[in-house]
LUMZA-139179 format. One line per 2 residues: number of its first residue (from 0); their letters; for each residue x, y, z of N, C-alpha, C. Coordinates in pm, whole numbers, plus 50000, padded with zeros to 5 digits. Atoms other than C-alpha are relative to their C-alpha. Layout:
N
NUM> A> X,Y,Z,X,Y,Z,X,Y,Z; ...
//
This chain:
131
0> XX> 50083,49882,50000,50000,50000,50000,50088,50125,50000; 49898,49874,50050,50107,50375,49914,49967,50043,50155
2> XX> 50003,49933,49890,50049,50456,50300,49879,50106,50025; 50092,49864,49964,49754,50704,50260,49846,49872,50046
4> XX> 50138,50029,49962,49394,50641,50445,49961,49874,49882; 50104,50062,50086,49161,50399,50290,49913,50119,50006
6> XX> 50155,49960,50030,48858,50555,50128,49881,49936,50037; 50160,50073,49958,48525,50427,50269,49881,50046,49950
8> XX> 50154,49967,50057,48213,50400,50080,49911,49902,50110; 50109,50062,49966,47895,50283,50237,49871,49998,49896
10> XX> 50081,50073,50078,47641,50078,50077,49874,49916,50048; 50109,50088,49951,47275,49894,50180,49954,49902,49864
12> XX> 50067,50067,50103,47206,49599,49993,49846,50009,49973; 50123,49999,50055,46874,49598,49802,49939,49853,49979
14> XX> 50069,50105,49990,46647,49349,49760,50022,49987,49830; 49912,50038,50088,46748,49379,49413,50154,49965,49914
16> XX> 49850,50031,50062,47092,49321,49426,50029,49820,50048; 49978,50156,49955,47007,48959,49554,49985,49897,49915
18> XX> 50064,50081,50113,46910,48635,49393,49888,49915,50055; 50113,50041,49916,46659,48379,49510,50013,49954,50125
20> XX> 49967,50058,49855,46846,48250,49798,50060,50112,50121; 49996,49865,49888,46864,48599,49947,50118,50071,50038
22> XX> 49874,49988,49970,47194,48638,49924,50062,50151,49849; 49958,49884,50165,47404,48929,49685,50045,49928,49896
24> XX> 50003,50080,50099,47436,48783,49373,50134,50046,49972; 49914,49943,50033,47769,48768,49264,50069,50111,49936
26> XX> 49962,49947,50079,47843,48977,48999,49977,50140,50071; 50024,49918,49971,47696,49271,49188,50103,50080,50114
28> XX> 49885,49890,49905,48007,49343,49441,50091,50054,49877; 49959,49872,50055,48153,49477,49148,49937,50088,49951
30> XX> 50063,49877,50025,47901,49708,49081,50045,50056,50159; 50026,49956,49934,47949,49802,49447,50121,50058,50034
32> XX> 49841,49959,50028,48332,49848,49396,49997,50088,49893; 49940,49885,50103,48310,50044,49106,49903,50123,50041
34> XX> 50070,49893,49932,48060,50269,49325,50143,50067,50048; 49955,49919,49906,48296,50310,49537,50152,50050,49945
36> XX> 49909,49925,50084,48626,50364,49275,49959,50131,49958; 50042,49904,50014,48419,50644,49209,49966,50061,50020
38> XX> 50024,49887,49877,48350,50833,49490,50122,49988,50057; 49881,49981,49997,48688,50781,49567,50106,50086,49908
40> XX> 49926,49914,50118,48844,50900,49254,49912,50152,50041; 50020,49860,49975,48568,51205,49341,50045,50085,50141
42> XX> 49930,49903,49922,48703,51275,49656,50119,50018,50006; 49805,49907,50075,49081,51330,49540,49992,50119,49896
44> XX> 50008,49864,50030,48926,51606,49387,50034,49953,49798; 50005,50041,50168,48932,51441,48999,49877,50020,49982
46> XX> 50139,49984,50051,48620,51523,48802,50027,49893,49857; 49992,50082,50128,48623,51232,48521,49923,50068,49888
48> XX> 50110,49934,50132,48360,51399,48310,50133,50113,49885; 49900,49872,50083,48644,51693,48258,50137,49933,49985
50> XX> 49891,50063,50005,48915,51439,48235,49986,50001,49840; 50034,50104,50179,48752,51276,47896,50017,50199,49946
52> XX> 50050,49913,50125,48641,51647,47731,50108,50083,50028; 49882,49965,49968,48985,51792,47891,50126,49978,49887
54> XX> 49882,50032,50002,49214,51576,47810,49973,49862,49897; 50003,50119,50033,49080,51270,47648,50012,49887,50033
56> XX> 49934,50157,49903,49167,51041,47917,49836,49976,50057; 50112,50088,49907,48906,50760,48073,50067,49906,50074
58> XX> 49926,50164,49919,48996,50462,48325,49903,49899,49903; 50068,50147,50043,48931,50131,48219,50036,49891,50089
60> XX> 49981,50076,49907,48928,49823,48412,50081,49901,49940; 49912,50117,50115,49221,49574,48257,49959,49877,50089
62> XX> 50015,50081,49946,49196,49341,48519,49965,49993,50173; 50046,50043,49843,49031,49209,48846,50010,49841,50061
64> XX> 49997,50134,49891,49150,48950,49125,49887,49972,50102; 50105,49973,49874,48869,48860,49344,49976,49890,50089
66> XX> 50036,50136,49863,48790,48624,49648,49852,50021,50045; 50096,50018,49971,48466,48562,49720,49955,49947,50200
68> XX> 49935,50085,49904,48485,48510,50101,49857,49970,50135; 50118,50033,49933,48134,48507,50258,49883,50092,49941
70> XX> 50144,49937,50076,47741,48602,50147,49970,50161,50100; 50108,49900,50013,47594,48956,50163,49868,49990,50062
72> XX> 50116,50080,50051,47249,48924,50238,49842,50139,49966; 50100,49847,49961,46930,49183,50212,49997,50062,50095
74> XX> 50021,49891,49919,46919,49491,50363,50143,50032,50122; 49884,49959,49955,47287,49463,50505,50043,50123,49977
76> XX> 49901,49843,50030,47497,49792,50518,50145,49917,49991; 49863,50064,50030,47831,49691,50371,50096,50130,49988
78> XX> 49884,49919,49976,48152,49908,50374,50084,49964,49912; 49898,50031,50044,48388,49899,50090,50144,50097,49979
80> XX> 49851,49941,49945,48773,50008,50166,50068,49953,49869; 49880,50000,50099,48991,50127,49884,50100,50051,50035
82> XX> 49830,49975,49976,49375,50174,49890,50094,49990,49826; 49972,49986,50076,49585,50262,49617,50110,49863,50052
84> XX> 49888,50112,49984,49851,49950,49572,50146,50003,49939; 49907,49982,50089,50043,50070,49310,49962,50109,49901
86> XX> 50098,49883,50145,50045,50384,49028,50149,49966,49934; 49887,50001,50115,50313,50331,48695,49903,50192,49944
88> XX> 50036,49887,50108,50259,50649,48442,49870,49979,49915; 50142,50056,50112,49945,50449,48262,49932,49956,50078
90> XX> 50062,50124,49871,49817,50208,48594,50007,50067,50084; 50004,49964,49887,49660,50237,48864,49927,49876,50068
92> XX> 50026,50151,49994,49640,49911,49086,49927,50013,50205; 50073,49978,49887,49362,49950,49382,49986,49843,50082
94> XX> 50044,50117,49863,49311,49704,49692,49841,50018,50016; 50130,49934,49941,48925,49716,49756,49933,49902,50052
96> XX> 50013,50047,49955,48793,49523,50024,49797,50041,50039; 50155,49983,49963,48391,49455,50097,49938,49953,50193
98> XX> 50008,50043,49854,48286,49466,50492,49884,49981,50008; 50095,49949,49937,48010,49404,50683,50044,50003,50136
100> XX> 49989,50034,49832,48101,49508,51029,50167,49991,49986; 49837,49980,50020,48449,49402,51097,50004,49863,49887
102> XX> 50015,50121,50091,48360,49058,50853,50020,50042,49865; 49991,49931,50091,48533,49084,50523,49964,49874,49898
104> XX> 50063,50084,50108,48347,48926,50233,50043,49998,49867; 49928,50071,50156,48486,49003,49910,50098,50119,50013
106> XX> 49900,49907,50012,48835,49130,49839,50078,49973,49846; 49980,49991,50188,48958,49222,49500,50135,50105,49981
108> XX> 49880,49947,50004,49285,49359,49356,49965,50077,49840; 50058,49967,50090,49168,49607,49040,50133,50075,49955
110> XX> 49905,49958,50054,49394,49676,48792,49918,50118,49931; 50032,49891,50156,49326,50046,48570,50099,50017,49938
112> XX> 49933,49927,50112,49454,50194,48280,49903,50083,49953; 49994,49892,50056,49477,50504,48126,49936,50017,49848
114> XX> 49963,49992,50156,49358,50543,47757,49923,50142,49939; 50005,49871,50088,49298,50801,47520,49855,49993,49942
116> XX> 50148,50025,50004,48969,50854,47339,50017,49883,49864; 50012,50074,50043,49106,50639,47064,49996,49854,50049
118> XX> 50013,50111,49967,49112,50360,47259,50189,49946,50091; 49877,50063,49989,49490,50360,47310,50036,50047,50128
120> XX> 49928,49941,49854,49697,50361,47636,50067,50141,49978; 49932,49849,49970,49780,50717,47800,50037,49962,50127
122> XX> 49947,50008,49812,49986,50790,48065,49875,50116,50070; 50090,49955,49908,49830,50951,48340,50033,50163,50026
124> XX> 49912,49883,49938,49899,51338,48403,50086,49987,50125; 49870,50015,49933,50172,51365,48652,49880,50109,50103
126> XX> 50071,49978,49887,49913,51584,48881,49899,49902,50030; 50145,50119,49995,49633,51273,48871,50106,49911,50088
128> XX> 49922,50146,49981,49949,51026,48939,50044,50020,50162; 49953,49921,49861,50088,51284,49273,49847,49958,50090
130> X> 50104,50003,49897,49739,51252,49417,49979,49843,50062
//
């Protein structure tokens, strides 16, 4: 880890983020991670909207590690904790962990990149990369 705070989002599961056995359906802690990459990225004071019509830059997600490590279930309040892990000039490689309570349920290692509006890798401005 780069030593700074985790970011903490909070989250209440829905009765539609479940499946029939009442539980969060998989696929949906990464919707609840990329909530919270993105209230993170907004509180470092980045505006993505003015990134793209700025600069041409977007994140993209290259790759995700994930552990699945216990169920969700309706109407929980969950807590997910991001940490930067790593930044290159193009990457940016987040820790983001899913709580309920002090119980940690899914933990995931999210790789980004940088790209341009053609599609191609950009580095990152050098004030985006400092933060």
């Amino acid at each position: 880890m780069t030593g700074a705070a985790a970011h903490r989002f909070s989250c209440r599961v829905y009765y539609e983020d479940t499946d029939l056995a009442g539980i969060v359906y998989y696929a949906n802690y990464l919707r609840f991670i990329e909530r919270a990459r993105t209230e993170y990225v907004r509180a470092l004071g980045i505006d993505q909207a003015r990134l793209k019509a700025e600069r041409g830059i977007v994140f993209a997600v290259r790759r995700i590690e994930a552990d699945y490590l216990a169920p969700a279930r309706f109407d929980d309040l969950l807590e997910v904790e991001t940490e930067v892990a790593a930044v290159t000039p193009a990457r940016i490689v987040l820790s983001q962990r899913v709580l309920r309570g002090t119980t940690l349920l899914f933990d995931a290692r999210v790789t980004l990149v940088a790209l341009s509006d053609d599609g191609r890798p950009a580095r990152l401005p050098a004030e985006l990369r400092a933060r």
